[in-house]
KOLGU-4560 file (N, C-alpha, C; in nm, 3 decimals, padded with zeros to 5 digits):
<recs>
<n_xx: 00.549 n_yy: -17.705 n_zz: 13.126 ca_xx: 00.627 ca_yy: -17.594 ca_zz: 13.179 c_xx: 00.681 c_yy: -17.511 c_zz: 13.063 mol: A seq: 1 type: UNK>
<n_xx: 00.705 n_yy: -17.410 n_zz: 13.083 ca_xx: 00.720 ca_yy: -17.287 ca_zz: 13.005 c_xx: 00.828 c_yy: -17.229 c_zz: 13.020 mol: A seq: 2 type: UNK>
<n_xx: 00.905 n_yy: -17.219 n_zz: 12.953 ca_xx: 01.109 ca_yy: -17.117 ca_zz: 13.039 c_xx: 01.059 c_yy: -16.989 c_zz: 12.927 mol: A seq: 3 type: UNK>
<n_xx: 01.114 n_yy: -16.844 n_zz: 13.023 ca_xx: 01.081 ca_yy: -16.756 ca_zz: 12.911 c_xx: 01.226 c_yy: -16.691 c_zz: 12.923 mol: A seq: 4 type: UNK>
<n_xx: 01.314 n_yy: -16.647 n_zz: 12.818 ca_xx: 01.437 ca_yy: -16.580 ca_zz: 12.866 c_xx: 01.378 c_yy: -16.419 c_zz: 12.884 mol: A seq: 5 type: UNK>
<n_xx: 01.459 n_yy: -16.368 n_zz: 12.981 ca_xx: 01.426 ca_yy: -16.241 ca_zz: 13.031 c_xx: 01.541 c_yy: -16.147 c_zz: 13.006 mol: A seq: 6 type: UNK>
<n_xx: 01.562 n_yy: -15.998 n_zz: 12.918 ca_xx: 01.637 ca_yy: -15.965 ca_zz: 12.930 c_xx: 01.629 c_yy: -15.807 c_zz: 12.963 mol: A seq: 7 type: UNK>
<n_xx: 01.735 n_yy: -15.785 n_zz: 13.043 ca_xx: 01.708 ca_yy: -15.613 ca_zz: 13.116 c_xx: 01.707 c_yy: -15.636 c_zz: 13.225 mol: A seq: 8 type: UNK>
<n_xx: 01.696 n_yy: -15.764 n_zz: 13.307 ca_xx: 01.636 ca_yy: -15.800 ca_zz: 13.502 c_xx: 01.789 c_yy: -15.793 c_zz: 13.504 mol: A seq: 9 type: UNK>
<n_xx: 01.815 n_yy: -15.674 n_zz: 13.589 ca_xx: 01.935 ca_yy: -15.628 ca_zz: 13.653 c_xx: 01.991 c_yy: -15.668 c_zz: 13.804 mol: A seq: 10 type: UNK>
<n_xx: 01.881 n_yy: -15.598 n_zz: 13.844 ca_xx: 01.879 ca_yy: -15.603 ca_zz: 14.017 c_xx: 01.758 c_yy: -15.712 c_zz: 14.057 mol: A seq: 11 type: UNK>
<n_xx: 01.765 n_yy: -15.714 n_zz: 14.161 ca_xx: 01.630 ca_yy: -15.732 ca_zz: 14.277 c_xx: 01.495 c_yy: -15.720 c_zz: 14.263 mol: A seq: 12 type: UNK>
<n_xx: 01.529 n_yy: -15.572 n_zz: 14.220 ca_xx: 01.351 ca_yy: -15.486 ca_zz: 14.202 c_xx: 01.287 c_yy: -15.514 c_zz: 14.097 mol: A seq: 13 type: UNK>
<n_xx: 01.421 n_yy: -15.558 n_zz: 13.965 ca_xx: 01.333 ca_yy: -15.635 ca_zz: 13.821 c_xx: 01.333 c_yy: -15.738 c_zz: 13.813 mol: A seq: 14 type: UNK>
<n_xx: 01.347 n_yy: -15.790 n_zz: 13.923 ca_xx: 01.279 ca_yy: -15.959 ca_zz: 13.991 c_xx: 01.157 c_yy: -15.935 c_zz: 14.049 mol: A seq: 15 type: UNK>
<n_xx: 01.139 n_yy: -15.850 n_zz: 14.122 ca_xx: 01.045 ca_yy: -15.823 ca_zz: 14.220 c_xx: 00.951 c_yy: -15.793 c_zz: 14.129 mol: A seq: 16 type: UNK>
<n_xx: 00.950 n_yy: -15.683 n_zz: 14.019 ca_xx: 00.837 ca_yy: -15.643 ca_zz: 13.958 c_xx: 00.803 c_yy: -15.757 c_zz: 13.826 mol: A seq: 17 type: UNK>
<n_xx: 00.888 n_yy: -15.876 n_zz: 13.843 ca_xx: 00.871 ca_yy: -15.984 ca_zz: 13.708 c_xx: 00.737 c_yy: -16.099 c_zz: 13.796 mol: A seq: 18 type: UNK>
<n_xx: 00.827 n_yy: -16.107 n_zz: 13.906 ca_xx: 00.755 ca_yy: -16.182 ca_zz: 14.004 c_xx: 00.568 c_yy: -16.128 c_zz: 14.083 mol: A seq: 19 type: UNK>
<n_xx: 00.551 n_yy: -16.020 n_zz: 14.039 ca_xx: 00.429 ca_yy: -15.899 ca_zz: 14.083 c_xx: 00.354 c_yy: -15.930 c_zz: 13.958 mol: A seq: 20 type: UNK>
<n_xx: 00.426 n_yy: -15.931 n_zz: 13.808 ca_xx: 00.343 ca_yy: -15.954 ca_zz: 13.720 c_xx: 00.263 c_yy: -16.109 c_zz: 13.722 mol: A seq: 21 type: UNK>
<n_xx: 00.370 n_yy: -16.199 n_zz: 13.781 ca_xx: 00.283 ca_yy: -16.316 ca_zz: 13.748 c_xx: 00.225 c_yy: -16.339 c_zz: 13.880 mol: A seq: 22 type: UNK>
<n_xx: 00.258 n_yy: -16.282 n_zz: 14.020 ca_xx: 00.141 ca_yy: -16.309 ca_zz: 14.090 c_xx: 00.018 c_yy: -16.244 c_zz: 14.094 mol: A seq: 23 type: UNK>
<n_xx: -00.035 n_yy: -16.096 n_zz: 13.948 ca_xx: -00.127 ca_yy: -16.051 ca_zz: 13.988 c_xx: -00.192 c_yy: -16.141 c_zz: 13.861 mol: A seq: 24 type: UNK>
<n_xx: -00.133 n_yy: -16.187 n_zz: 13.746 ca_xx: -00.201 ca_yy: -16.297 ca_zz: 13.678 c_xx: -00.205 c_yy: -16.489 c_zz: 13.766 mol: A seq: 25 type: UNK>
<n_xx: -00.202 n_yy: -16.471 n_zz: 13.895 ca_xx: -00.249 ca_yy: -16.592 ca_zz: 13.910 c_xx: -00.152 c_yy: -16.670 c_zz: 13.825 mol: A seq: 26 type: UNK>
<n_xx: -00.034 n_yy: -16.617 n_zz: 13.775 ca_xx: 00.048 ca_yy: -16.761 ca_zz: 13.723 c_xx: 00.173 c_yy: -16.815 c_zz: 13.858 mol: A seq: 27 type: UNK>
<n_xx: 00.218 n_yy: -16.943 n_zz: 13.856 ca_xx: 00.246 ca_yy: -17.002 ca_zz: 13.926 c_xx: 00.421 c_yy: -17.027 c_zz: 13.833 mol: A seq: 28 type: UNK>
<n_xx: 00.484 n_yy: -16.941 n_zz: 13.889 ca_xx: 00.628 ca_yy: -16.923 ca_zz: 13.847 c_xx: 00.770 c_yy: -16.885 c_zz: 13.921 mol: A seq: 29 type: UNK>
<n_xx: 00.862 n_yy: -16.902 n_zz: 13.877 ca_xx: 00.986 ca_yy: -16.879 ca_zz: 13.961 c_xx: 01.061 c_yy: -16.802 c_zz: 13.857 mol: A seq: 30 type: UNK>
<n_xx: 01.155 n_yy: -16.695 n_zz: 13.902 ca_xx: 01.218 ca_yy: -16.621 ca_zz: 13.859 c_xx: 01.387 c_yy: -16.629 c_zz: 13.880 mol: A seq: 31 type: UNK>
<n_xx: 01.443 n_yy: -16.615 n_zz: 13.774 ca_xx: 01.559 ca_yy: -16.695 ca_zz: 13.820 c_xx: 01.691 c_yy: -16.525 c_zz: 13.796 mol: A seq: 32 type: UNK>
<n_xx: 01.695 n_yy: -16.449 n_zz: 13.873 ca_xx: 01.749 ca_yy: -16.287 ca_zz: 13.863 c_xx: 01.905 c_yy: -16.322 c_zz: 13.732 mol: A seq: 33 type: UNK>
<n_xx: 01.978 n_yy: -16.410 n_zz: 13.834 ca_xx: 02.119 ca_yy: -16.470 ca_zz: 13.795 c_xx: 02.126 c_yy: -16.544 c_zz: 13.640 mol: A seq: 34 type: UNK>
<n_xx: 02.031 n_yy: -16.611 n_zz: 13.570 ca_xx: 02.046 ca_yy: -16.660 ca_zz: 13.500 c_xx: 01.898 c_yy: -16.597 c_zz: 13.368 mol: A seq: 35 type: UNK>
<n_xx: 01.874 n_yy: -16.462 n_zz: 13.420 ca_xx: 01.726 ca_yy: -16.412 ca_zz: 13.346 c_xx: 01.672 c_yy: -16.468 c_zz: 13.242 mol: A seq: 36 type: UNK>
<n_xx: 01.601 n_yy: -16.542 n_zz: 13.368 ca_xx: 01.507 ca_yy: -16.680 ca_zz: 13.313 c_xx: 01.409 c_yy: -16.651 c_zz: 13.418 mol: A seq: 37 type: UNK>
<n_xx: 01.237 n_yy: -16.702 n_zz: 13.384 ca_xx: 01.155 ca_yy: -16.767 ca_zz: 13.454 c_xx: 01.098 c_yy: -16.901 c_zz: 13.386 mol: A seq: 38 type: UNK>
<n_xx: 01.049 n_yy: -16.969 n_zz: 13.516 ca_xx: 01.000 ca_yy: -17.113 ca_zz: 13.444 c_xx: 00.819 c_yy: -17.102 c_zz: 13.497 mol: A seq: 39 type: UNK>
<n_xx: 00.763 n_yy: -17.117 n_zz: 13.404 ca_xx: 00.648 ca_yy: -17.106 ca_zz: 13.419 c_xx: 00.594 c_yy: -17.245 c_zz: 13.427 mol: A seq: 40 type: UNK>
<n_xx: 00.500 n_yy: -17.287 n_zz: 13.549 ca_xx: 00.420 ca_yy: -17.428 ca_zz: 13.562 c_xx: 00.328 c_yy: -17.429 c_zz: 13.551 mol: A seq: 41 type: UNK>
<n_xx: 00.236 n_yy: -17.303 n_zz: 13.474 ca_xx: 00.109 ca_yy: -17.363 ca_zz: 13.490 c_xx: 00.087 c_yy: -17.372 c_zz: 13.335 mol: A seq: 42 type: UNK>
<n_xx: 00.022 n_yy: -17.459 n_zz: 13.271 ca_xx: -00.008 ca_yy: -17.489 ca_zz: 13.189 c_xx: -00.078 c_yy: -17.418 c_zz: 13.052 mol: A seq: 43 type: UNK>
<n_xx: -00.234 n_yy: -17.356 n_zz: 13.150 ca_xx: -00.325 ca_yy: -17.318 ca_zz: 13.092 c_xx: -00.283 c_yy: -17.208 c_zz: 13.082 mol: A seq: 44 type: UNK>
<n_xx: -00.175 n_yy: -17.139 n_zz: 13.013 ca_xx: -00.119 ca_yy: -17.006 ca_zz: 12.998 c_xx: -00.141 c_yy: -16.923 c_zz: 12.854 mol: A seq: 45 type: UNK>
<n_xx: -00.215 n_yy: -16.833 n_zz: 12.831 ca_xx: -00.142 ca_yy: -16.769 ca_zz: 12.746 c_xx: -00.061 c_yy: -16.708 c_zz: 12.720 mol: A seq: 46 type: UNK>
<n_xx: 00.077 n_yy: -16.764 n_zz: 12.642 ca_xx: 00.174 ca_yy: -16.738 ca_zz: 12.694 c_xx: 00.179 c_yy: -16.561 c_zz: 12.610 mol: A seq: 47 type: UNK>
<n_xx: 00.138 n_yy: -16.595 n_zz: 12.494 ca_xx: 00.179 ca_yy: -16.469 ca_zz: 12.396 c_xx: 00.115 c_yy: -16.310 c_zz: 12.491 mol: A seq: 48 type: UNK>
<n_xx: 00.010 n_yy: -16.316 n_zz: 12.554 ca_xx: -00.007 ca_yy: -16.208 ca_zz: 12.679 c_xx: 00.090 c_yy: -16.223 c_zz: 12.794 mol: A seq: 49 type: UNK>
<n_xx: 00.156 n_yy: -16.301 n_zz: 12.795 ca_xx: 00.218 ca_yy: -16.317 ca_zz: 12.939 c_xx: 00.308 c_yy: -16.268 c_zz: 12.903 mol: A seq: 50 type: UNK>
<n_xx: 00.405 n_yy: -16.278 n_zz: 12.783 ca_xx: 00.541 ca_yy: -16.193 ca_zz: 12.732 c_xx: 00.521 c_yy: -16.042 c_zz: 12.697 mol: A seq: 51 type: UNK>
<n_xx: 00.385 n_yy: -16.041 n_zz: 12.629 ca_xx: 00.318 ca_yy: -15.846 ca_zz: 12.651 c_xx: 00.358 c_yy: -15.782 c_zz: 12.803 mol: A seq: 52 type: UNK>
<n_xx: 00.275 n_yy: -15.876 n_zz: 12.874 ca_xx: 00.321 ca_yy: -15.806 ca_zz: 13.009 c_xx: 00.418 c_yy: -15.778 c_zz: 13.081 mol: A seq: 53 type: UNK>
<n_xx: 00.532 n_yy: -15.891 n_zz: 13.034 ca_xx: 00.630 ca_yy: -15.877 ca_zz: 13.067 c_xx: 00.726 c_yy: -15.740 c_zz: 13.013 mol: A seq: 54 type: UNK>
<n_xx: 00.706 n_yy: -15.743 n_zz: 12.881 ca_xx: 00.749 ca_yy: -15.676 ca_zz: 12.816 c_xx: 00.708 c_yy: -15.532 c_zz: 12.856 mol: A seq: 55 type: UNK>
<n_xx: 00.568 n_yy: -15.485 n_zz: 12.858 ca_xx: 00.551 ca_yy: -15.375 ca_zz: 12.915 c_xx: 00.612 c_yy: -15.318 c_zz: 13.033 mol: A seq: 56 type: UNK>
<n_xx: 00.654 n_yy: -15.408 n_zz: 13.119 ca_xx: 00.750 ca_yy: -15.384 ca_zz: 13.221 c_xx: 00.856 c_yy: -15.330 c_zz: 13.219 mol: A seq: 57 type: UNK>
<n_xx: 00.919 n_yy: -15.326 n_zz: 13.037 ca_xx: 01.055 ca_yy: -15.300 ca_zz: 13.008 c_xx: 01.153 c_yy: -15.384 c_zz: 13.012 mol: A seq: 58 type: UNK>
<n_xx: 01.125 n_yy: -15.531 n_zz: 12.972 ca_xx: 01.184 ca_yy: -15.618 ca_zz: 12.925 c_xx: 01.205 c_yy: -15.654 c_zz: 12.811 mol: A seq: 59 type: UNK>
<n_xx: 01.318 n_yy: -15.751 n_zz: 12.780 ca_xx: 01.258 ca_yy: -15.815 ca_zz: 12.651 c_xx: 01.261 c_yy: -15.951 c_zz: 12.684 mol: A seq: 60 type: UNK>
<n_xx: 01.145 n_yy: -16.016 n_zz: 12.562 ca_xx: 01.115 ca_yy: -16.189 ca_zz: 12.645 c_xx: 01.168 c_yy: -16.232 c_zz: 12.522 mol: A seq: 61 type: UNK>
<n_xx: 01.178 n_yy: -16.377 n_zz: 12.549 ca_xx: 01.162 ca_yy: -16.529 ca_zz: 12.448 c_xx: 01.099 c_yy: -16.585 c_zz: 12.486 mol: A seq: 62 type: UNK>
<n_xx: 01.057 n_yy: -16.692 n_zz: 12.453 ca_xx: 00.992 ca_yy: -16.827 ca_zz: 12.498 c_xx: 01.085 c_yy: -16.886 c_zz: 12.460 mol: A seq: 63 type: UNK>
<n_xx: 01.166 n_yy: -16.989 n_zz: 12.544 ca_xx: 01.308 ca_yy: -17.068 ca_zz: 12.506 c_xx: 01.222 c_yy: -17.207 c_zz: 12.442 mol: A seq: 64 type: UNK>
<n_xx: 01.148 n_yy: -17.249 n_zz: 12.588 ca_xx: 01.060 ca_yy: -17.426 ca_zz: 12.513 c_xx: 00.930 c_yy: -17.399 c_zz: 12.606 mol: A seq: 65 type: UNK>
<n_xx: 00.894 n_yy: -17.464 n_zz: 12.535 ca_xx: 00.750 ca_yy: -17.576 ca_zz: 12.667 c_xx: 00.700 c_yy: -17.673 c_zz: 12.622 mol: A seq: 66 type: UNK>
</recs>
């Protein structure tokens, strides 16, 4: 598992569009709005594209652990 810190997810809708990114990559994740965090479960991730994407969204990421 993968925790990425998320920062900029304000509302709802930058849950909604965090949560759009990883269901159109087929990743298997939860988004946490209150504590801007997601935990990522799937394994076979690349993660270093997965924080691009995020980021293109207008975030900024970490990778906390995995």
């Amino acid at each position: 598992m993968y925790t990425i810190k998320i920062d900029g997810m304000m509302c709802e809708n930058c849950q909604k569009r965090v949560e759009g990114a990883f269901a159109n990559l087929k990743i298997n994740a939860k988004v946490f709005l209150n504590e801007g965090k997601a935990e990522i479960y799937d394994e076979n991730v690349d993660i270093t594209s997965l924080l691009e994407e995020i980021e293109d969204l207008g975030f900024e990421t970490k990778l906390i652990n995995n």
